[in-house]
TORKELUM-37854 format. One record per residue (C-alpha): x negated, z negated, y; residue in one letter. Coordinates in pm, whole numbers, padded with zeros to 5 digits, always signed. Layout:
N
XZYa;...
END
This chain:
588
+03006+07688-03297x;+03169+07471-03003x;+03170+07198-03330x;+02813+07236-03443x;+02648+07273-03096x;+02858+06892-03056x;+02759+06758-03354x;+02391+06851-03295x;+02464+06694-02970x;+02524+06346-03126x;+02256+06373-03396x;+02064+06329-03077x;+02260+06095-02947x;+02216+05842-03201x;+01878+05780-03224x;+01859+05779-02851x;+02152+05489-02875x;+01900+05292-03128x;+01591+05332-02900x;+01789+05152-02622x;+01947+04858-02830x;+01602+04834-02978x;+01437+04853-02648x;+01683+04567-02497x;+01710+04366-02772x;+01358+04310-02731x;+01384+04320-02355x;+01095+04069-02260x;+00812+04251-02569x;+00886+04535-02419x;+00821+04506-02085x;+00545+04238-02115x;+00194+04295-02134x;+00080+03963-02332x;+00013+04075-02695x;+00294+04032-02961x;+00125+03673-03131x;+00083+03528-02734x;+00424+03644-02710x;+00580+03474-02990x;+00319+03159-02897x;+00534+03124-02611x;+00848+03211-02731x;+00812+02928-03008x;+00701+02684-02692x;+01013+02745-02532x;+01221+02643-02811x;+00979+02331-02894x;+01024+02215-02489x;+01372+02062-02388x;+01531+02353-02207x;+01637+02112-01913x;+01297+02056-01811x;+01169+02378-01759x;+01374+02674-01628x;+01185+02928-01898x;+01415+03234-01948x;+01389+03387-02299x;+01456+03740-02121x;+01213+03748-01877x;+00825+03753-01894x;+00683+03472-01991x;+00407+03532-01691x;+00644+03494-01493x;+00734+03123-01613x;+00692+02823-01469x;+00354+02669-01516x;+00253+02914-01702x;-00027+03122-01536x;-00150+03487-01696x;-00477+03699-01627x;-00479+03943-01345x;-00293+04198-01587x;-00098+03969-01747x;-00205+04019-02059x;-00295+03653-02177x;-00244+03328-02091x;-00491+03185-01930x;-00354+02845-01731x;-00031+02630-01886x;+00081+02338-01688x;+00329+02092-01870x;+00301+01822-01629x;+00541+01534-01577x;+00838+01701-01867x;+00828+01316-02063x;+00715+01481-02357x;+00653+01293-02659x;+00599+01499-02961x;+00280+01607-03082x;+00443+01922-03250x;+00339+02109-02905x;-00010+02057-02936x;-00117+02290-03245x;+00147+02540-03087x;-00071+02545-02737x;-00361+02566-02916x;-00258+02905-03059x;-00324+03018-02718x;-00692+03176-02769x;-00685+03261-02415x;-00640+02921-02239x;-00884+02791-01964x;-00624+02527-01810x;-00444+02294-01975x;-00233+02018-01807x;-00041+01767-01962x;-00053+01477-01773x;+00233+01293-01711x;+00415+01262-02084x;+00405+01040-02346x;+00243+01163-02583x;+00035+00818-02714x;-00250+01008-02908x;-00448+01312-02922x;-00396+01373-03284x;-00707+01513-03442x;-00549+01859-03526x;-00486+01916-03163x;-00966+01866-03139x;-01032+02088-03454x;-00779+02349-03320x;-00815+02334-02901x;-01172+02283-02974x;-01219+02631-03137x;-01072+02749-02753x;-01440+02911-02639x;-01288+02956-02271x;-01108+02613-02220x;-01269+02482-01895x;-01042+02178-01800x;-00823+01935-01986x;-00572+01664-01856x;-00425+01426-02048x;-00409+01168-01729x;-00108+00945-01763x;+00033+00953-02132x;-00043+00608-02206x;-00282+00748-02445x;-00444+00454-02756x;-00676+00374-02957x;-01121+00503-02917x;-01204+00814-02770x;-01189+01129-02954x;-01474+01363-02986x;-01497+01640-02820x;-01802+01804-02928x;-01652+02112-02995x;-01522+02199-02629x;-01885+02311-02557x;-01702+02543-02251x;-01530+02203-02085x;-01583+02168-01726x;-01343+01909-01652x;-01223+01641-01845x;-00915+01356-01704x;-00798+01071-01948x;-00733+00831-01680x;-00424+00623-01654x;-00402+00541-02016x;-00485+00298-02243x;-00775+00387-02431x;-01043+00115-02516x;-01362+00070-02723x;-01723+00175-02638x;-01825+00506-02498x;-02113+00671-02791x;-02175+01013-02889x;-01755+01181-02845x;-01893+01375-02536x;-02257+01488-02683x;-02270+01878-02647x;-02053+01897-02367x;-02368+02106-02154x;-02072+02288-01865x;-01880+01957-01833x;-01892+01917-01432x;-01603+01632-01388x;-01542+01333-01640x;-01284+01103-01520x;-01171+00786-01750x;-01023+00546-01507x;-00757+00299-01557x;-00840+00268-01930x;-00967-00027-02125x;-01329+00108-02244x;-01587-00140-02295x;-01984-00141-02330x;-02267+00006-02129x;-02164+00302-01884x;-02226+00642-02032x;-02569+00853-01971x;-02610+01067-02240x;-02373+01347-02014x;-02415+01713-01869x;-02700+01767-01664x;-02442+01946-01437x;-02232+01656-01397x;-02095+01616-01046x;-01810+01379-01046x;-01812+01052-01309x;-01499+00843-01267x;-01521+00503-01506x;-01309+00282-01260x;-01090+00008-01373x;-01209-00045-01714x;-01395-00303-01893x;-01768-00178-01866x;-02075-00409-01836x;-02418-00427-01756x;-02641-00269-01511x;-02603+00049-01399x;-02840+00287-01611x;-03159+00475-01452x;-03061+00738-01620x;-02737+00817-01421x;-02994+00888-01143x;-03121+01177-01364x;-02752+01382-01310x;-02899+01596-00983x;-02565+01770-00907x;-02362+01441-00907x;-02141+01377-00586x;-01895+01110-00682x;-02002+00807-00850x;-01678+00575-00901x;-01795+00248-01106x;-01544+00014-00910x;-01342-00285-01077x;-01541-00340-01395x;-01795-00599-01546x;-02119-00434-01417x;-02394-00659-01292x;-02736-00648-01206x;-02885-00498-00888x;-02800-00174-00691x;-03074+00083-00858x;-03308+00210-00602x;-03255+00546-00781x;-02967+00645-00642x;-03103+00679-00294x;-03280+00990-00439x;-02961+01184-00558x;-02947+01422-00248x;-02629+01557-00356x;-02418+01227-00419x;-02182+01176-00121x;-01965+00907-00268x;-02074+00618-00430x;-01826+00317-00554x;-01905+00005-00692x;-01699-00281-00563x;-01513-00550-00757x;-01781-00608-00987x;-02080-00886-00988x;-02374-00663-00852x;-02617-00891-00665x;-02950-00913-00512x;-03042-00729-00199x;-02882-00294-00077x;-03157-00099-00150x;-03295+00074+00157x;-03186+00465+00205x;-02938+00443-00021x;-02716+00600+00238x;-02924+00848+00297x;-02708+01114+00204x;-02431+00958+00121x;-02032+00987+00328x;-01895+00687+00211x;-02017+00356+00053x;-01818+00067-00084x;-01988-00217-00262x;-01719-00481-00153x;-01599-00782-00412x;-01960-00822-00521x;-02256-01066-00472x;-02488-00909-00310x;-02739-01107-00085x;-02990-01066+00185x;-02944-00873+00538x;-02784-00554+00587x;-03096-00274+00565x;-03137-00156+00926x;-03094+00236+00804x;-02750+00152+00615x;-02538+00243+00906x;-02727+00506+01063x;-02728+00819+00863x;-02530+01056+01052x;-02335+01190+00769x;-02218+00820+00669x;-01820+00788+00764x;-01678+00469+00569x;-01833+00194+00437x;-01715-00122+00330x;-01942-00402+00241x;-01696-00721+00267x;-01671-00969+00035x;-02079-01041-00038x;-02317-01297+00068x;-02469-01075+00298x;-02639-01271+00646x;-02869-01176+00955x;-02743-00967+01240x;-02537-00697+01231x;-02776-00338+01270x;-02727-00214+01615x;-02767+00140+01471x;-02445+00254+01346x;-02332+00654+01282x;-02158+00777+01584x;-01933+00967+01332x;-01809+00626+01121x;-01485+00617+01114x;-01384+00278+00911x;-01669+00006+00869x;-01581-00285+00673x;-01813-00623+00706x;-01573-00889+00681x;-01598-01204+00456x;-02004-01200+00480x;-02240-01467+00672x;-02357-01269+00917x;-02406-01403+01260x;-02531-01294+01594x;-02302-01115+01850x;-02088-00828+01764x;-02315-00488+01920x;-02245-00367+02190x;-02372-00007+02034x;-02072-00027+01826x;-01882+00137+02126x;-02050+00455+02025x;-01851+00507+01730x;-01601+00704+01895x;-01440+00836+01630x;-01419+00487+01447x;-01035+00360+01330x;-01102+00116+01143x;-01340-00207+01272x;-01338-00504+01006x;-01592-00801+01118x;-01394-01074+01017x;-01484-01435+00833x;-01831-01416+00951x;-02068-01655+01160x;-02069-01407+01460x;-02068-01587+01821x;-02076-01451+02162x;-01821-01271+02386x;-01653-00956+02281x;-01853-00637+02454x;-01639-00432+02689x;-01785-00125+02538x;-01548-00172+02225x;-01307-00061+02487x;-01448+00308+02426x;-01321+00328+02066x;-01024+00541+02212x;-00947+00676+01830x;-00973+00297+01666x;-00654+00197+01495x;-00720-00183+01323x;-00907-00443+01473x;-00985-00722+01295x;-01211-00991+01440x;-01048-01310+01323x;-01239-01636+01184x;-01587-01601+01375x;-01726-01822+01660x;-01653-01532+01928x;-01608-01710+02291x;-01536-01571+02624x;-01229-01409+02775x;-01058-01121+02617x;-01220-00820+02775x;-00968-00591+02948x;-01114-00283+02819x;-00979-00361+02519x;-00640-00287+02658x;-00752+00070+02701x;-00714+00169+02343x;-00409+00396+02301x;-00463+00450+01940x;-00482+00007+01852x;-00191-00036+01618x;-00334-00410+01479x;-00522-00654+01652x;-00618-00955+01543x;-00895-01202+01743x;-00720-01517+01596x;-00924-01815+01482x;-01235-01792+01737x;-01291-01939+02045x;-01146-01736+02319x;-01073-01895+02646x;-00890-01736+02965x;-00552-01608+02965x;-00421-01269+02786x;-00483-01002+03017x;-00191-00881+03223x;-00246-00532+03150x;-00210-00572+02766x;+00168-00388+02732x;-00087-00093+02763x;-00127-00113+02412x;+00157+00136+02318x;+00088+00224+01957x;+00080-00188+01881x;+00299-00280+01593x;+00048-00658+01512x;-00097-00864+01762x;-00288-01205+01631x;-00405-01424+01908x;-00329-01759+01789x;-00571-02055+01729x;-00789-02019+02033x;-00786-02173+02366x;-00605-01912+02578x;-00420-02030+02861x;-00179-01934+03132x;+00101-01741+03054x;+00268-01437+02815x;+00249-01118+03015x;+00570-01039+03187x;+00593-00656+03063x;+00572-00699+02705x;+00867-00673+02616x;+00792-00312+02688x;+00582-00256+02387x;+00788-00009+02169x;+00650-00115+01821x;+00552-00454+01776x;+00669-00587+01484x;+00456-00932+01485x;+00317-01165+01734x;+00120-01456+01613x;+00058-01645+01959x;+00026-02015+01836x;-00206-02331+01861x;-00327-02217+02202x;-00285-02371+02528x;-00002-02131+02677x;+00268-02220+02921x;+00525-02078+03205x;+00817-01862+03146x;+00852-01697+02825x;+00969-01319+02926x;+01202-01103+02709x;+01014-01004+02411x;+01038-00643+02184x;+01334-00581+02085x;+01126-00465+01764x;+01006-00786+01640x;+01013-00786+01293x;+00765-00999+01103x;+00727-01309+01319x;+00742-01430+01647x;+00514-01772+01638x;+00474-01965+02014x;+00375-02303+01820x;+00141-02537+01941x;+00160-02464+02327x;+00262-02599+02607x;+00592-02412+02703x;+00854-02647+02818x;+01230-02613+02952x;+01532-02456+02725x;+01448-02243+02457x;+01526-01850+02603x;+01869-01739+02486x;+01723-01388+02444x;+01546-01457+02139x;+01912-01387+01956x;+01839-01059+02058x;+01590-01030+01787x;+01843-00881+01538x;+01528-00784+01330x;+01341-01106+01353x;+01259-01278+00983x;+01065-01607+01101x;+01094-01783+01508x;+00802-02068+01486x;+00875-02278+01813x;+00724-02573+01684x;+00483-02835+01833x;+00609-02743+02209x;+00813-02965+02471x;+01127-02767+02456x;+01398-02968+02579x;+01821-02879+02564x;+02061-02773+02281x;+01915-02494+02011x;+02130-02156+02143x;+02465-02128+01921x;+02350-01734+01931x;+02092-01750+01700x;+02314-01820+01438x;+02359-01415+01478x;+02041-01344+01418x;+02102-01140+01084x;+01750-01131+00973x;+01667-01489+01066x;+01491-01592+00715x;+01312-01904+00879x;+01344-02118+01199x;+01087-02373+01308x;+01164-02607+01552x;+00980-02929+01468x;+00852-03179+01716x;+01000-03060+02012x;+01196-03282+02282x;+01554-03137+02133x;+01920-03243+02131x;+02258-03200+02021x;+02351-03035+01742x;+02201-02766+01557x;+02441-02504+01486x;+02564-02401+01130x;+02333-02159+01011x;+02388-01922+00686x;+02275-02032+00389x;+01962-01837+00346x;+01827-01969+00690x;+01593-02244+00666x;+01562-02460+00966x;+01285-02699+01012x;+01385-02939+01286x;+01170-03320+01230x;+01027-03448+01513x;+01334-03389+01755x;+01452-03788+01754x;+01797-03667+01932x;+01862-03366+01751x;+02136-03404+01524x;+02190-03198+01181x;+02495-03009+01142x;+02640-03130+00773x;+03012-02932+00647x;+03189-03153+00501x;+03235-03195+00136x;+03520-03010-00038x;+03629-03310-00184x;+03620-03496+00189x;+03838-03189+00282x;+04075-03252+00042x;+04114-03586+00088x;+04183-03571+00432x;+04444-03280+00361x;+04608-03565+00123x;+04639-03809+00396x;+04742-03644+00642x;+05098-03611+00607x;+05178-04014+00490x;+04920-04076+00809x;+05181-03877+01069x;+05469-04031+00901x;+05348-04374+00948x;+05189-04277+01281x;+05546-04151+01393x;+05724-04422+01225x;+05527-04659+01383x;+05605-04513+01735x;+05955-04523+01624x;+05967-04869+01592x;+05791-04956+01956x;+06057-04721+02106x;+06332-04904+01970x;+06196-05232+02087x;+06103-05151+02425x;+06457-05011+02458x;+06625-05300+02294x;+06394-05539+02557x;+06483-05334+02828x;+06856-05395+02751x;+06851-05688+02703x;+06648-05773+03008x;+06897-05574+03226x;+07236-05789+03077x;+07057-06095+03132x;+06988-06031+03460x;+07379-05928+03519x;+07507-06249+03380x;+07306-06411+03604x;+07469-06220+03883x;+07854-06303+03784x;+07759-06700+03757x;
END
């Protein structure tokens, strides 16, 4: 019985043994909830997918892999990101597109060349597939068609290399919210024929050309319009200032022209029409909407005044490289939350306002190449947050204010080509950051104090009036690429200590009062020195000069020492007989 009650015992046993093995051998089925053809969908993708690039563990749930995302149960797949893996095969499309479930598909970042037209007929069939990226695959060749994705929301095939003209591939598409085709090579008239939901339309970089279409006014929900660097021509539609939800609108580096349409900031955060040739005066509203934060119009033929009305919430206005004249406004030192002031290459005249010194959040200044006149206004050394400023090529008289090491957070400072006078301010050498000061063709003079230690770019005095020895403490500069003391009356030797300056690329010392010898420099230094008439080049001497004089030396000492051999002897033997001469004498 003791048997038999046993041997029932393992009759049990058995099965029970089978169950288990079963159960583990098929450790991740079992315990997954995706259904058995997902399951072996994803099994068969982690075999197709070079196992270094993705840590996917056959024996755990494939939910639980990475870039893979599953519903809130995990029982499909609904997101699979295979970004940035260099995959080049198209064997993984038609296995990704047995994923019935999928909603997010990324696969930017391969190479996979082309979207063969298995992986359309098959992804297309994908009801629920809401966005698609194939950004950055240097993808060839015309656009596919994607008719059949009638649930795409989002579709990104920028960063490739697809070209031709833009027809009927995206008819259909009635959910598609976000179309981006940048940084491609498409030709021909921008596309219209688009959802009705469309809210962001991305064609930048590409070869498009002719005017922008009235219909693209028609897309109500658009917010981003980026047309920049392309062909396009024509005028600025008037349209556009009726799309109440567009808040960015890009269309620089093209060859729009004519006149801005007024309000067509009206809702609009940020405008940038710069690179074009547009004409006429800025519209007085342009810079006034409240909601407006950057714009950047430089680079037109636009003239007339600057509007005094500018949004006290800008924070970066580009106008540089226009004709506009008048005075900068004084109103622009409402802006307080402006970084970013770019007037430059215009016609304006007039002194600088003090009120700019309220822009306590502005971070680049750049004023250079106007008519401005007047002194610098001290206010202006008030701004904490002023990492570049750059006033060069007006008309500023007066000397550089005193209080000007204020500037902490300076790293450029561009004064030259003015008339500024007096001397540098004795404290700034106490500027933490400056990495380039452009101070030439003005009329300074007096001492030249110890400059930053963190000069890195250039350190230019040329053109003034400084006189004396050059400072020794400029071979402190260990950082220092160019030193541009030129067109000065320095006097005295050029300081053997420079020739330590390890980041010396260029020294400029022309037409100067000079002398001696300039010291022996390292090859990669290039020294300018005309105009000094008693400064003399330092020249090595020629290898074979070196050897020569290594060859004569030795017969040159023994004849040398031969020679004074000789004159010994004879001044002895005339001594002697000098002295026996005069002792003959004696005994006569």
């Amino acid at each position: 019985m003791g048997w038999c009650a046993h041997s029932g015992n393992h009759r049990l046993l058995i099965p029970l043994l089978l169950f288990f093995f079963y159960l583990f051998s098929f450790y991740p089925l079992a315990f997954s909830k995706l259904s058995s053809p997902q399951f072996e969908v994803m099994s068969n993708l982690s075999r197709i997918i070079p196992s270094s690039d993705l840590s996917w563990n056959s024996t755990e749930d494939p939910c639980r892999w990475e870039g893979v995302t599953c519903s809130r149960n995990n029982s499909s797949v609904i997101e699979l990101s295979l970004s940035g893996l260099s995959l080049a095969s198209h064997n993984i499309l038609p296995v990704i597109c047995q994923i019935g479930s999928l909603q997010v598909l990324d696969l930017s970042d391969n190479n996979l060349g082309s979207l063969p037209a298995e992986f359309i007929t098959s992804c297309g069939k994908i009801g629920g597939l809401k966005r698609l990226n194939f950004s950055r695959n240097a993808l060839v060749g015309p656009l596919p068609s994607f008719t059949s994705f009638v649930g795409l929301e989002v579709l990104d095939l920028s960063y490739n290399k697809m070209s031709g003209s833009i027809g009927s591939e995206l008819d259909g598409l009635v959910k598609l919210k976000s179309l981006n085709l940048s940084m491609n090579v498409f030709n021909g008239s921008v596309p219209v024929n688009l959802s009705k939901v469309l809210e962001e339309l991305q064609l930048s970089v590409n070869r498009f050309e002719g005017e922008i279409p009235e219909g693209v006014a028609d897309y109500r929900n658009l917010v981003l319009l980026d047309l920049s660097v392309n062909r396009l021509s024509g005028k600025i539609p008037d349209s556009l200032a009726n799309t109440k939800t567009l808040s960015r609108f890009s269309a620089n580096q093209n060859n729009f022209g004519g006149p801005i349409p007024i309000g067509l900031t009206r809702f609009l955060k940020i405008l940038d029409l710069s690179y074009n040739n547009l004409s006429g005066s800025i519209p007085p509203d342009l810079l006034s909407q409240p909601n407006l934060l950057r714009v950047d119009l430089s680079y037109n033929h636009l003239k007339g005044l600057i509007p005094k009305n500018i949004s006290p919430n800008m924070l970066r206005l580009r106008l540089g490289s226009n004709s506009l004249n008048g005075a900068v406004p004084p109103e622009l030192g409402k802006c307080r939350s402006l970084a970013l002031l770019n007037l430059a290459q215009n016609k304006l005249t007039g002194p600088l306002p003090p009120e700019l010194g309220n822009l306590s959040r502005i971070q680049v200044m750049e004023l250079q190449l106007n008519n401005i006149n007047g002194t610098i206004p001290g206010q202006i050394t008030q701004l904490g947050s002023l990492a570049q400023l750059n006033i060069s090529w007006n008309l500023l008289t007066g000397t550089i204010p005193s209080s000007l090491p204020n500037l902490r957070s300076l790293t450029n400072l561009n004064l030259q080509h003015n008339y500024l006078n007096g001397s540098i301010p004795a404290a700034i050498g106490s500027l933490p950051g400056l990495l380039e000061l452009q101070l030439g063709k003005n009329h300074l003079s007096g001492d030249i104090p110890t400059m930053p230690l963190s000069l890195q770019i250039v350190l230019n005095l040329s053109s003034n009036l400084f006189v004396g020895t050059i400072p020794a403490t400029f071979s402190q500069l260990s950082r220092l690429e160019i030193l541009d003391l030129s067109d000065n009356q320095f006097s005295g030797s050029v300081p053997a200590l420079f020739t330590e300056m390890v980041a010396l690329t260029q020294l400029i010392l022309s037409n100067n009062y000079l002398s001696g010898v300039i010291p022996e420099f390292r090859q990669t230094v290039v020294v300018e020195a005309s105009g000094n008439k008693d400064l003399i080049n330092w020249t090595a001497p020629s290898p074979a000069a070196k050897q020569k004089r290594k060859r004569n030396s030795v017969p040159v000492l023994l004849l040398t020492a031969l020679a004074s051999s000789v004159f010994a002897a004879l001044f002895v033997s005339a001594v002697v007989n000098i002295s026996i001469e005069k002792l003959l004498r004696r005994h006569r």
